[in-house]
C-alpha positions in Angstrom: 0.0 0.0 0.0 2.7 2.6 1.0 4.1 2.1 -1.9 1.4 2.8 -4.2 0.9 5.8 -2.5 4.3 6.7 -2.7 4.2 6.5 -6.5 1.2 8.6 -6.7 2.9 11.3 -4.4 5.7 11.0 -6.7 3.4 12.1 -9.8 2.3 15.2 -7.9 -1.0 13.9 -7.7 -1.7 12.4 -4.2 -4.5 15.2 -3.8 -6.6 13.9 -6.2 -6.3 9.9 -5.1 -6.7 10.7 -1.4 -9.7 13.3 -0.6 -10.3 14.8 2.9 -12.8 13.0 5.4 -15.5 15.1 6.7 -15.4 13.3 9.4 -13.2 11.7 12.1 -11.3 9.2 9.9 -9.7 6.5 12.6 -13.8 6.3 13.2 -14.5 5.6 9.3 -12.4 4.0 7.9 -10.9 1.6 10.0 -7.6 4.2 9.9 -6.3 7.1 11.4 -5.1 10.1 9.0 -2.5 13.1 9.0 -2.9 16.1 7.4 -0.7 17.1 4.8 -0.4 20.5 3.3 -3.0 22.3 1.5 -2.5 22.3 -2.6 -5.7 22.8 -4.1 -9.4 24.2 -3.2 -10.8 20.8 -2.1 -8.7 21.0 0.7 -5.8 18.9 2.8 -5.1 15.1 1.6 -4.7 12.4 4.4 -1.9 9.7 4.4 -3.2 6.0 6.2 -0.8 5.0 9.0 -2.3 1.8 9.7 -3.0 2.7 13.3 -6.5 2.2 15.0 -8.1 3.3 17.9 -4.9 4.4 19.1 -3.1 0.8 18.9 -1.3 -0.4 15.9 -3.3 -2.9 13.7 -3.1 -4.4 10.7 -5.9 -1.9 8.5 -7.0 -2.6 4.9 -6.8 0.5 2.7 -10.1 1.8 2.4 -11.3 1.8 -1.2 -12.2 5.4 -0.6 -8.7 6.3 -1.5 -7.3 3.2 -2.8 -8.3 1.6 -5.6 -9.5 -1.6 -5.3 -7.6 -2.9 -8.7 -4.6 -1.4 -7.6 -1.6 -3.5 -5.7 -1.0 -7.2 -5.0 -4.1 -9.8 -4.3 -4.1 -10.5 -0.4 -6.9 -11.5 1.4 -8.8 -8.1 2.1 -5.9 -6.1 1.1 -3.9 -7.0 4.2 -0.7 -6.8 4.7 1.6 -9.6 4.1 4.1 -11.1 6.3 5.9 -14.5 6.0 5.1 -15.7 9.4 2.0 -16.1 12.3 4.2 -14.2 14.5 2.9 -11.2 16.4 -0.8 -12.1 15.2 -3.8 -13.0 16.6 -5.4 -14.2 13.0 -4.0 -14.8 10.0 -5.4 -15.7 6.5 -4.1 -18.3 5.1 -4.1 -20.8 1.8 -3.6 -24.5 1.4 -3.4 -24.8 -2.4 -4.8 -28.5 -3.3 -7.4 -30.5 -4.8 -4.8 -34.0 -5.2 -7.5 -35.7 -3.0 -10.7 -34.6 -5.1 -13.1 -37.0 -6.5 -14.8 -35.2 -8.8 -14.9 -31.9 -10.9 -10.7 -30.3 -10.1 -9.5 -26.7 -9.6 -9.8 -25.9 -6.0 -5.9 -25.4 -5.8 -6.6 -22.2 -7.4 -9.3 -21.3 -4.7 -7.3 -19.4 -2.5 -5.8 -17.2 -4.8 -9.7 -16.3 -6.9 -10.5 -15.9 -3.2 -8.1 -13.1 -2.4 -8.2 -11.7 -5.6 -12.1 -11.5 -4.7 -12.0 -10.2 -1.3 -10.8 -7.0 -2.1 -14.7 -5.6 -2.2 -14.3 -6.2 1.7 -14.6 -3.5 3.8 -13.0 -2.7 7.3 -16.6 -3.0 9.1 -19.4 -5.6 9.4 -22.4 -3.6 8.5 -24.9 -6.3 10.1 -23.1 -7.4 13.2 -21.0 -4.0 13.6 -18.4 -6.0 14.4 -14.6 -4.2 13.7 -12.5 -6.8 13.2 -9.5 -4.7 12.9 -10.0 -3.0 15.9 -10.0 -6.1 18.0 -7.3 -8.6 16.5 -4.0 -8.3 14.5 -4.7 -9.8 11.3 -2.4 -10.5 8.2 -2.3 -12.8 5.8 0.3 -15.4 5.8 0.6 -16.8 2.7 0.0 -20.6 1.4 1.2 -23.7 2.9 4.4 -24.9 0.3 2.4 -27.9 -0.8 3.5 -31.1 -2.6 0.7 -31.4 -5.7 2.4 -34.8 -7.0 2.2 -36.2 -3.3 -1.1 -36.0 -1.0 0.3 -37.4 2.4 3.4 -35.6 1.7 1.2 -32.4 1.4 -0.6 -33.4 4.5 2.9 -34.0 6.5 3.4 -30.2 5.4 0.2 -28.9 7.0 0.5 -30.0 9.7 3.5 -29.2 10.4 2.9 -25.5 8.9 -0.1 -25.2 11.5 1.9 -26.4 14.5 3.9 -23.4 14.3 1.3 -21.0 13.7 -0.9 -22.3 16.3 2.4 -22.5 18.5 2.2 -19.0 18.8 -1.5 -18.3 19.7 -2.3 -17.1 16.0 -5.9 -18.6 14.9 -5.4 -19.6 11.3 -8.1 -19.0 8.9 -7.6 -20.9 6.1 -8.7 -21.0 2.5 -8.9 -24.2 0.3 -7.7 -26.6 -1.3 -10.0 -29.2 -1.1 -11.4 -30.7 2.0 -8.7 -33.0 2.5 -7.0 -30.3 4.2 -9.3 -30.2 7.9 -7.3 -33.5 8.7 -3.9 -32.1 9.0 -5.1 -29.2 10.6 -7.3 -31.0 12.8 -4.1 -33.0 14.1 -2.3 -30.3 15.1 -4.8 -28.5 16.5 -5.8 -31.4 18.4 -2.1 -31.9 19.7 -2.5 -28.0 20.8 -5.9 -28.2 23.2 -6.4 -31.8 22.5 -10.0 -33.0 21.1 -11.9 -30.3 19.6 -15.6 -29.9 19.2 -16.2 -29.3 15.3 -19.2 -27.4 13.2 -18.8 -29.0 10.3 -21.3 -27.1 7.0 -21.2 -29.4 4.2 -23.7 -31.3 1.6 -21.2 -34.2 2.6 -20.2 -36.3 5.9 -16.9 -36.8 4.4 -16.5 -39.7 6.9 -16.2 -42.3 3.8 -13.2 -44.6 5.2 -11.6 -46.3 1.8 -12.4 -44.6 -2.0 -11.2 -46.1 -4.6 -8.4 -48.4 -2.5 -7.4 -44.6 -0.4 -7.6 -43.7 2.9 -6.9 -39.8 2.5 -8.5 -37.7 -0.1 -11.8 -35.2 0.4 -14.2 -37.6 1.2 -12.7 -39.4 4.4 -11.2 -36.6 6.7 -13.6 -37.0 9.2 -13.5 -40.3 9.6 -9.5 -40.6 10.4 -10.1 -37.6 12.5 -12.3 -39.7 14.5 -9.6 -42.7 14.6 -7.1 -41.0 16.3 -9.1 -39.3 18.8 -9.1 -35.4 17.5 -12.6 -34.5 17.8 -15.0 -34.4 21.0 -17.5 -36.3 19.0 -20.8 -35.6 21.1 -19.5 -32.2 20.3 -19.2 -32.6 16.4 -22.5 -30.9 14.5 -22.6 -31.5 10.4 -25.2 -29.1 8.6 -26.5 -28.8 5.6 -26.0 -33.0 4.5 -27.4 -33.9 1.4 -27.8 -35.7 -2.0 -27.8 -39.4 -3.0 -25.8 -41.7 -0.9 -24.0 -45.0 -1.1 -26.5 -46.7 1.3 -30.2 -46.1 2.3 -28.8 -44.0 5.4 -25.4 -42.5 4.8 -25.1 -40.9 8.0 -25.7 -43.7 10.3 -21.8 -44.2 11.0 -22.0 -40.5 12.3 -24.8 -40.8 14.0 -23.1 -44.0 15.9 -19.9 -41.7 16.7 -22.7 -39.1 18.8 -22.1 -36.7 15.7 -25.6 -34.8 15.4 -26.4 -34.9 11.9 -28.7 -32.1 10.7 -30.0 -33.0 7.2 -30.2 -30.1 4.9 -34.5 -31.3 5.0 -34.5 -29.7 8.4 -33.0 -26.0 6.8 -35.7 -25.6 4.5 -37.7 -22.6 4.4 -36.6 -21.9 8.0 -33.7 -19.4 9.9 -31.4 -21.2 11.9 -31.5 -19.2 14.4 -32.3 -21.3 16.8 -30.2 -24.1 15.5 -27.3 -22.3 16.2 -28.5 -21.6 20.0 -28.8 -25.5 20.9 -25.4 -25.7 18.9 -23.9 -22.6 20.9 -25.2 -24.8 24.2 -23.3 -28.2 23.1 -20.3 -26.7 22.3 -20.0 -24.6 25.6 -16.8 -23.2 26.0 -14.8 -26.1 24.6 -12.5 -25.1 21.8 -14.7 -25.4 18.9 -13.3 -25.9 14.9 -15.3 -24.4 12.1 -15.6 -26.4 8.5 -17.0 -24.4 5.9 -17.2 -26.3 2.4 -18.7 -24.1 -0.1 -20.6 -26.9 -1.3 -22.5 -26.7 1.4 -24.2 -24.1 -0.3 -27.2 -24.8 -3.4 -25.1 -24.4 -6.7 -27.2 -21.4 -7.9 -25.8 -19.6 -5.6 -22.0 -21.6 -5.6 -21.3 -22.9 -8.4 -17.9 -23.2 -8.7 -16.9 -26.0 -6.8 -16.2 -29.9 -7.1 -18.7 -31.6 -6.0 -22.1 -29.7 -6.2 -25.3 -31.0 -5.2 -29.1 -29.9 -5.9 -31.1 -28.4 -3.0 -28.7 -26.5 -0.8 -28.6 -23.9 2.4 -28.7 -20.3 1.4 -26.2 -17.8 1.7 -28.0 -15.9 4.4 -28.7 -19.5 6.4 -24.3 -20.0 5.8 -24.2 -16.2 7.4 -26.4 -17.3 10.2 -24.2 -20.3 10.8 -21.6 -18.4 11.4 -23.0 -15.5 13.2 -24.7 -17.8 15.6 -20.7 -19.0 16.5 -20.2 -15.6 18.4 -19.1 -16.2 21.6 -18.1 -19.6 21.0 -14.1 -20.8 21.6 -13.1 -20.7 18.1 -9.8 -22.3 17.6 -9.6 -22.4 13.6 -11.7 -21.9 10.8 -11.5 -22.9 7.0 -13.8 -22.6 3.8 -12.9 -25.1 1.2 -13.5 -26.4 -2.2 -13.8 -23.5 -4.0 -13.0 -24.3 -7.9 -12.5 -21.1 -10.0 -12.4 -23.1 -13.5 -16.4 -23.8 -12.8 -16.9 -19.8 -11.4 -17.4 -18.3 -14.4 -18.7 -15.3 -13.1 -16.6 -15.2 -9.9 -19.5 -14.9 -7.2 -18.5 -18.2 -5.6 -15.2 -17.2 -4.6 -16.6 -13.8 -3.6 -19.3 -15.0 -1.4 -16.1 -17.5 0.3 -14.3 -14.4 0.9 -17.4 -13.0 2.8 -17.6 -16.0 4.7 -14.0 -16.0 5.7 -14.8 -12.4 6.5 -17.6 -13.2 8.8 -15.7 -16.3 10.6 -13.0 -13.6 11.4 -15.4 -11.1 12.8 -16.6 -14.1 15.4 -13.7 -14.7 17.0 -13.2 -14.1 20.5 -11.9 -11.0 21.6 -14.0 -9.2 18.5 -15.1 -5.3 19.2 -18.8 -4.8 18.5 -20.1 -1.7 18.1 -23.8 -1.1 19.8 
C-alpha cells in the first residue's frame, strides 16, 4: 500500500487519489489520518498510518482512497508477512485438490479468493463487528504444498499449522479441497487436544476407503475420528445432502454421537435457533469451524467440485456463522472453491465474505452497539 501511495505522491497527484474525510477518519475507515499540506481548493489530503483506535493494527486501505484494482491480491488487502508471529489471525491458503473425487481446480481457490476479497470493507455492517479494531490480522501466505504427493502435502500442513498455532495465532484458512481439515485437525488437536467441530457441508466426508485410499476429500472425518481429535458428542454436520452409497449414509455419524442435521430440516426456515442449541453443546470447549462451499445450493455456488441440488442459502451459511459468536473458536477454514467452474466469480466472492464473517466471530472481536 505505502508504496502505491508513494508513487502517486511521486506524480504530484496524491490530492486527487486521497480526498479529505469530513469526518473523524480513525472512526471511518478503520484508519487514522494526518494532514498534509493544503495544494488545491478541495482542501488537505490524508496519508493512512495503519494505526486504529490508538493501537497499531493491521488496517485494509479503504477503497475510498485506494483503488480496489490497484496493488498485490491479499486477502482483504492485508498486509503480508511470512510468518503467524505477532498475530492474533492470520489468513491463510492450502493450495490443493490432489485428494478430489470429482470436478478439479480448487488449488486455485485461494488465490480467486483473495483476488475477490478485495470488495471487503473494514466493518461488518450487520453485526457491527470491527474486526480490525480487535485482533492483529495478516495474511500469511500458502502452505508450500507437494501437488504430486497428497500425504506428503498433509505432513506439510501440519507441520505449517503447529507453528502458527504454537504462537497463539488462529489460522483461517482458505482451500484446497477438504482434505486439508485433517492435517489441521491433528495439530490443533495436539494443541488443546480433542476439539468440538461445526462441520457445513452437503457431505459427511467420513467415507473410510475410496477407490483403494484412505486420505482424499471424502474421508477426513472419519481418520479424524480414529485417532481421537474431535469431541464427538460435540461434532454438528449441517446442511448434509444428496444421494448416498446406502439407504442411510449418515448412520456411522450418527453411531460416533455426531448430530447430523439434514439439509430437509433447513428448509424454508432461519437457523437461528439451530445455532442456539449448537452454541449450548459446544460450551466453551474449543470449537473448529468447516465451511465447504458446497454446502451451499449451486445457484448460488457454483464453482466447486462436488455440487449437489437443493442447498442452504447464503444468508442461512451467514447465520451459521454468526450464531458462533461467543463460541471458543480455535480455527476456521472454507474449502473447495474451484474457479475453473466460477465463471462469473460470485463463488469465490461470497467465500471471501464467509471467511470475513468467521473472522469477525472470534473471541476478543469489538462490537459496536
Amino acid at each position: 500500500m505505502l508504496s502505491v501511495l508513494q508513487h502517486v505522491r511521486n506524480r504530484g497527484d496524491i490530492h486527487r487519489a486521497l480526498r479529505p474525510c469530513s469526518r473523524n477518519t480513525e472512526h471511518l475507515y478503520g484508519f487514522s489520518a494526518t494532514r498534509t499540506e493544503t495544494v488545491d481548493k478541495r482542501g488537505p489530503a490524508i496519508t493512512p498510518s495503519r494505526t486504529c483506535s490508538g493501537k497499531r493494527y493491521n488496517v485494509p486501505p479503504s477503497a475510498e482512497f485506494v483503488a480496489r484494482v490497484s496493488g498485490i491480491a491479499t486477502m482483504g488487502k492485508l498486509p503480508y508477512q511470512n510468518t503467524a508471529d505477532g498475530l492474533d489471525a492470520a489468513f491463510i491458503g492450502v493450495p490443493i485438490d490432489t485428494g478430489t473425487s470429482n470436478r478439479p481446480g480448487a488449488r486455485f481457490g485461494p488465490r480467486q479468493i483473495r483476488a475477490e476479497s478485495a470488495m471487503l470493507r473494514a466493518y461488518n455492517s450487520g453485526t457491527r463487528a470491527a474486526p480490525y479494531e480487535s485482533l492483529m490480522v495478516a495474511d500469511i501466505g500458502d502452505v508450500n504444498v507437494n501437488v504430486y504427493d497428497l500425504k506428503d502435502t498433509c505432513k506439510r500442513i501440519r507441520e505449517a499449522y503447529r507453528t502458527i498455532m504454537a504462537t497463539g495465532c488462529i489460522p483461517l484458512t482458505m482451500g484446497g479441497d477438504h482434505t486439508i481439515a485433517y492435517p489441521i485437525l491433528q495439530a490443533s488437536a495436539e494443541k488443546y487436544g480433542p476439539v468440538c467441530l461445526i462441520h457445513v457441508d452437503a457431505h459427511a466426508d467420513t467415507s473410510d476407503v475410496v477407490l483403494g485410499e484412505k486420505i482424499g476429500h471424502g474421508t477426513p472425518f472419519r481418520r479424524c475420528v480414529e485417532e481421537g481429535l474431535l469431541d464427538c458428542k460435540r461434532v454438528v454436520q449441517i446442511g448434509l445432502r444428496g444421494t448416498g452409497y446406502s439407504p442411510d449414509a449418515y448412520e456411522w455419524s450418527r453411531a460416533q454421537g455426531f448430530r447430523v442435521v439434514q439439509v430437509e430440516e433447513c428448509w424454508f426456515k432461519s437457523l437461528a435457533s439451530l445455532m442456539a442449541e449448537v452454541r449450548a453443546q459446544m460450551g466453551s470447549r474449543p470449537v473448529y469451524l468447516s465451511f465447504d462451499i458446497d454446502a451451499l445450493d449451486p445457484a448460488f455456488a457454483p464453482g466447486t467440485g462436488t455440487p449437489e441440488i437443493a442447498g442452504l442459502t447464503p444468508i442461512q451459511g451467514l447465520e451459521i456463522i454468526r450464531g458462533c459468536r461467543g463460541l471458543n473458536l480455535v480455527g476456521c477454514d472454507l474449502v473447495e472453491v474451484s474457479p475453473p467452474y466460477d465463471t462469473t466469480g460470485n463463488t469465490a466472492l461470497t467465500a471471501a465474505n464467509l471467511l470475513f464473517e468467521m473472522m469477525c466471530v472470534l473471541p476478543k472481536i469489538k462490537y459496536y452497539d
